[in-house]
N, C-alpha and C positions, 0 to 999 in steps of 0.2 A: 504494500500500500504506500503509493507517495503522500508525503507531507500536504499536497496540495487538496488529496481525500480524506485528512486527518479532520476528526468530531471532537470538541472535546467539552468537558462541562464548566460551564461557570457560576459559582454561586452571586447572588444578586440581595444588596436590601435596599429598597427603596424608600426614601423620605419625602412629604410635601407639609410643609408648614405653610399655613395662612392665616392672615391676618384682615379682619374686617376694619373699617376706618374709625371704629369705635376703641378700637386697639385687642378685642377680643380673639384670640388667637386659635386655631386648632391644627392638629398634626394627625397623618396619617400614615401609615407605612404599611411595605410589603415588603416579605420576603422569600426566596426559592431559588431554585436552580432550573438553567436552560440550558440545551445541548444547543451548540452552535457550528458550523462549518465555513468555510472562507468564500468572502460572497456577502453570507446571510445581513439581515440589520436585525438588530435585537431587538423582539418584541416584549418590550417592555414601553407601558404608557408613559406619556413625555420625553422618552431617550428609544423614538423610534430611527432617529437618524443617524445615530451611534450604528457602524459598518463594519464586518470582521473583514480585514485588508487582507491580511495573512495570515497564517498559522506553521510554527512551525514547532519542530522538539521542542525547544526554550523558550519559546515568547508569541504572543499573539496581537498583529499591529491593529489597531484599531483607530477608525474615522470617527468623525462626528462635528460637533466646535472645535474642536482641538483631537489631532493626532497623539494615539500613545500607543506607548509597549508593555502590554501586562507582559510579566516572567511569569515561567511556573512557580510558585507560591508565593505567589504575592498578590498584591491588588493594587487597582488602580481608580479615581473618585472622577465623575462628573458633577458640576451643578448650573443652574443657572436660575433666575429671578425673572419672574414676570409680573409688571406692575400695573393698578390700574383695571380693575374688568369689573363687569355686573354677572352673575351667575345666571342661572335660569329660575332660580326663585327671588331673583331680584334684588340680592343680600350683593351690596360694593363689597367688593374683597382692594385694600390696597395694595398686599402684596403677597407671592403666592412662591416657595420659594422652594426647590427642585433639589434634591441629590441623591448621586447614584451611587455606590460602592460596588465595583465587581471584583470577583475573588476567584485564581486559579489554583487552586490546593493541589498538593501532590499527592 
């Protein structure tokens, strides 16, 4: 099997913190594991544009805002802020705020 057909897992916790303009705050999170292949974009809500570039024995490159190189057992974070929006129940959120930790355990 070449490197190029290599699958491998990654663990995942997701965080969203928000904030309504009254300064009332709530957090959300997820966590779990996804098999991924080179190619794929990780489906995970809000870091759908996150792209596995490459995969190789030692590191897996990945797209998204910013380029990076998970190693095997390590990890590597995304986050980003989005400010400003009405929901669909009407409630102003002023700011809504993203991060991602993915983890390649060995």
């Amino acid at each position: 099997m070449s490197e190029k057909d290599l699958t491998v897992t990654l663990h995942f916790k997701r965080n969203c913190t928000t904030e309504d303009i009254g300064g009332k705050s709530d957090t959300t999170s997820e966590s779990g594991s996804i098999e991924v292949s080179q190619g794929d974009a990780l489906p995970i809500a809000k870091f759908r544009d996150i792209k596995v570039l490459e995969i190789c024995s030692e590191y897996i490159r990945l797209g998204g805002d910013k380029e990076q190189i998970l190693h095997k057992g390590s990890y590597v974070t995304y986050s980003w802020t989005e400010d400003g929006y009405e929901d669909h129940d009407g409630v102003v959120w002023s700011t809504d705020d993203h991060f991602l930790k993915l983890e390649w355990r060995e």
